[in-house]
N, C-alpha and C positions, 0 to 999 in steps of 0.2 A: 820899509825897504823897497828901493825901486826895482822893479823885476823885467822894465821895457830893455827890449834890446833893441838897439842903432839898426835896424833892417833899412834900408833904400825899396828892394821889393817883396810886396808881402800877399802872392798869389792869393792867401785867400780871400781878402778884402774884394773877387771878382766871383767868390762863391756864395757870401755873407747872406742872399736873400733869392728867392728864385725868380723877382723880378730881372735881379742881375743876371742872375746863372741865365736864364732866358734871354738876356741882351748880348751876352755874350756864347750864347751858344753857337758851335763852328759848325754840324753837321744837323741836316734838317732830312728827315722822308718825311714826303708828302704823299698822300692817295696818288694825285696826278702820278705819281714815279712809280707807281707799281702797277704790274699785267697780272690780271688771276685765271691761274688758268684751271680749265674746267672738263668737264667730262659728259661726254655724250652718247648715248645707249638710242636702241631701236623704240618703236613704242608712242603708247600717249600715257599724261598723268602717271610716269616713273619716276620718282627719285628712290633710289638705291642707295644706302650709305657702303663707304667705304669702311671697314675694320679696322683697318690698319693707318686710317686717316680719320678721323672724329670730325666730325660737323662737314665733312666732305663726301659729296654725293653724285653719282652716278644721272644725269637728269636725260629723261627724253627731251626733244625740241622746245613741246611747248612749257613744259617746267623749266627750262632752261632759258628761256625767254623772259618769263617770269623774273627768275633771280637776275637776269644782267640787268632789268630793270630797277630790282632793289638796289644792287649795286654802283647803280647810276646816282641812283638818289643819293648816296653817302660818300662820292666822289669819285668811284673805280670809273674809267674811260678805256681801260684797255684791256684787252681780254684774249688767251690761247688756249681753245678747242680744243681736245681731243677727242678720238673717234674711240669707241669700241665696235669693233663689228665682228657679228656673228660667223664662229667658223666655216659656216656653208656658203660665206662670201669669199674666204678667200683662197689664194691659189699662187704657184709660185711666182707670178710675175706682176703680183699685187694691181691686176687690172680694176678692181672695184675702185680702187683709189682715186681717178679719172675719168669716173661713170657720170655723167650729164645729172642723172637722178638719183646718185647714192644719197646715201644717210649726211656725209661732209655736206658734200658739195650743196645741196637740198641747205644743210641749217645754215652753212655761209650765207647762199642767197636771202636767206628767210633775215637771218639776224641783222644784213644790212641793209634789207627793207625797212623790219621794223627800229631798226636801233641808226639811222645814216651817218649820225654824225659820233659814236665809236671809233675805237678804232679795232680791227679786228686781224687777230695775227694768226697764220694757220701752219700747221705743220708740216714738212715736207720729210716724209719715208716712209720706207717700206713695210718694220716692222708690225703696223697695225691691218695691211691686209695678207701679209705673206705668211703660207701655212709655216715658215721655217721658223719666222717670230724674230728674222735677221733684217736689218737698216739695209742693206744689199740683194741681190741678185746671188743667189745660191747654186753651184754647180762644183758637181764631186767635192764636198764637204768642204768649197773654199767659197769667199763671198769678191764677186766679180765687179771690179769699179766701175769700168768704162761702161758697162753695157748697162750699170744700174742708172747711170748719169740718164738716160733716155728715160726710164720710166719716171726716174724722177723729176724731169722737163713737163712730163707729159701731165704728173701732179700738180706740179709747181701753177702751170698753165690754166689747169681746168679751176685752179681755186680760184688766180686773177680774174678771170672771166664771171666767177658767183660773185667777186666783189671784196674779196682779200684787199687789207692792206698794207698788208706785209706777208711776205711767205719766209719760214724760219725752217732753213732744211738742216735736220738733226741727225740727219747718216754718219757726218762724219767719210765721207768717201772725198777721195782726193779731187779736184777737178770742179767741185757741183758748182761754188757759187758764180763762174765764171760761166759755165753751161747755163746755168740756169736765168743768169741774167741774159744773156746772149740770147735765150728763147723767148726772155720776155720781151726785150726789145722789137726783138723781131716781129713779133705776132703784136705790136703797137702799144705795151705795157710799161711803157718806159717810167710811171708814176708809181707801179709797184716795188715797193724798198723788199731787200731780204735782210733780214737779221741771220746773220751765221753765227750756227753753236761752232764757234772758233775753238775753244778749248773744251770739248766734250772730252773729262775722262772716266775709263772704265771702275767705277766707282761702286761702292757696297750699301750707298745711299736709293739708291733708285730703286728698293723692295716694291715698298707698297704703293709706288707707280704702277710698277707691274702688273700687280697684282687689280690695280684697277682698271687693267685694258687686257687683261687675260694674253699681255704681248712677249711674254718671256719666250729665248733663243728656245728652241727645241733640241738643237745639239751645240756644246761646245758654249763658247760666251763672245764676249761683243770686243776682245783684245788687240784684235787683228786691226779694229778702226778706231776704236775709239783709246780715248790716250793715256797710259801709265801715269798713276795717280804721285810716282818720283818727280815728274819731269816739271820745268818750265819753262827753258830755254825752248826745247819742243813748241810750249804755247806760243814764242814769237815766231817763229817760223809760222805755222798756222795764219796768226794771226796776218803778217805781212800776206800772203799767199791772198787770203780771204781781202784784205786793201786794195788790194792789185787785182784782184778778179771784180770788183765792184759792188761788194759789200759795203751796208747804211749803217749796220751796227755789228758789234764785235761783241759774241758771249762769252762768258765762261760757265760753266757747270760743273760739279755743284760749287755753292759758293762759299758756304761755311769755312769749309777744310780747306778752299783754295784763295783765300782771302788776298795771300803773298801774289798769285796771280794776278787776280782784279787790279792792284797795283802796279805789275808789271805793267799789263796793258795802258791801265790808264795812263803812267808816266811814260808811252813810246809810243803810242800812236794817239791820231785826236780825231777817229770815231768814234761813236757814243758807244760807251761800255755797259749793257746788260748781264746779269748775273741770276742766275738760277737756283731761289732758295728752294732745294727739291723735297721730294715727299720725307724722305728717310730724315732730313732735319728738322720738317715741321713737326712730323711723329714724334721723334725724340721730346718735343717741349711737350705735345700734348701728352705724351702717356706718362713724363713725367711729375706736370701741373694735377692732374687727374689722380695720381697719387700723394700730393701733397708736399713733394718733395720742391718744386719753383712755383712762384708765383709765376703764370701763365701771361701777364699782361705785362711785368715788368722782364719780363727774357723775352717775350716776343719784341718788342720793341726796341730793348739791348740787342739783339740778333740782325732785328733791319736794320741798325743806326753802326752796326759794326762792318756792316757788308756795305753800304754806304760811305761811310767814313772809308772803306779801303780801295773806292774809286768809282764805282757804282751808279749810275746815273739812273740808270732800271732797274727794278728787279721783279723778276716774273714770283709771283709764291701765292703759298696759298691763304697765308693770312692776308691776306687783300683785304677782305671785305672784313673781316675783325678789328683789323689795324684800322680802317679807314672810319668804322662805324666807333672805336674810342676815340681817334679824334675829334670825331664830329663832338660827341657825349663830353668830351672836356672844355669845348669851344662853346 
């Protein structure tokens, strides 16, 4: 008995071998396309693990110099710092932020001595020197736009000057990246790009971020700036604002849950679209692979390639150096 049926197209004849599947595959991440971003402590010879993030560590400078070097080798070229600084630094107008010799400014210069041809992307707020633990300027329990815009120029500034190549200001305060460029220009930085966290919203992912820069609000939460995790429409607006002010890349954060976003952007504007696989999603895979509940290598992978596939040209995360070190192992 014949049992062929008369098909004209028959999909899966383009699935039948993974030579194919690989010829025809539509969505690729590569190492080059993703930023790791990393964590920086006082000290020498520190690496500190993070709890709430597995294989992720707290590094002094010179450990920390160390790993971008490992990371070089297996392809990672881009990289976003954070600071932890000790509470006896900071203070309400987060001036250590802008200090010629802080801890930042110190590993910026240091990192693009020893590493020149990185690229090296730095954070712009408040949160990590200010005793409030707020992206803003804090007065009578409200957080103040305009007047944070200053200090945050004054950041933005001090990092260009270590050798930033890119400053990513993450307040979320109305105004910065047009400020911020405007100071860069000014003071002769006109090469320095900003990535704006365009769509930062106030999200239940960013724990064990937190938790690694000891940066959580002291009172209250981050609602007031950063953006209703309902909204989209909301994102274009941002995003347009951030076009217009002279923004090189347009975020979204985080990316998982905001997939529909990454989308939006990418189909309406044609900045390069960055996306921010944050701590509370990478936790999720590792503390579930750790339990035996996913394969660890195939959902890491499905998770880049879905956040990619939804517009994604970057993506900052922390499986960087995982993803990059099984490509290489497969190749």
């Amino acid at each position: 008995m014949n049992h062929i049926i008369n098909l004209t197209q028959r999909p899966r004849r383009n699935r039948k071998s993974q030579v194919i599947r690989n010829l025809v595959q539509e969505t690729h991440v590569l190492p080059s396309q993703l930023i790791y971003p990393m964590f920086l402590i006082e000290g020498n010879n520190q690496k500190i693990p993070i709890v709430s993030m597995p294989n992720i560590y707290r590094y002094s400078l010179d450990l920390l110099l160390e790993e971008i070097n490992e990371c070089v080798e297996v392809g990672i070229k881009t990289f976003a710092p954070f600071p932890a600084i000790s509470d006896h630094l900071k203070d309400e107008l987060a001036t250590e932020s802008y200090q010629e010799n802080s801890l930042y400014i110190n590993a910026i210069r240091e990192i693009k001595k020893q590493f020149p041809d990185v690229c090296l992307i730095t954070d712009v707020a408040m949160d990590p020197y200010s005793t409030q633990g707020h992206d803003g300027l804090v007065r009578d329990g409200k957080i103040i736009n305009d007047e944070t815009l200053e200090i945050l120029a004054k950041m933005a500034l001090a990092q260009a000057q270590a050798g930033a190549d890119m400053v990513a200001p993450s307040d979320m305060m109305d105004g910065r990246v047009g400020y911020l460029r405007k100071t860069l220009d000014n003071a002769g930085f006109t090469e320095t790009s900003i990535m704006a966290y365009t769509a930062k919203y106030a999200s239940a992912f960013y724990g064990p971020f937190r938790d690694a820069l000891s940066s959580a609000p002291r009172f209250g939460d981050k609602k007031t700036y950063q953006m209703n995790p309902t909204n989209v429409r909301e994102a274009m607006i941002e995003a347009q604002l951030d076009t217009e002010e002279g923004a090189d890349f347009l975020m979204v954060k985080p990316a998982l849950a905001y997939l529909d976003v990454i989308k939006t952007l990418k189909d309406n504007f044609d900045l390069p679209i960055a996306a921010y696989n944050v701590s509370g999603e990478y936790a999720m895979v590792k503390s579930a692979s750790q339990n035996g509940w996913l394969d660890h290598d195939r959902t890491m992978t499905e998770m880049l390639t879905s956040i990619k596939r939804a517009g994604a040209d970057v993506i900052l995360t922390y499986f960087a150096k995982e993803y990059a070190t099984l490509v290489k192992n497969i190749k």
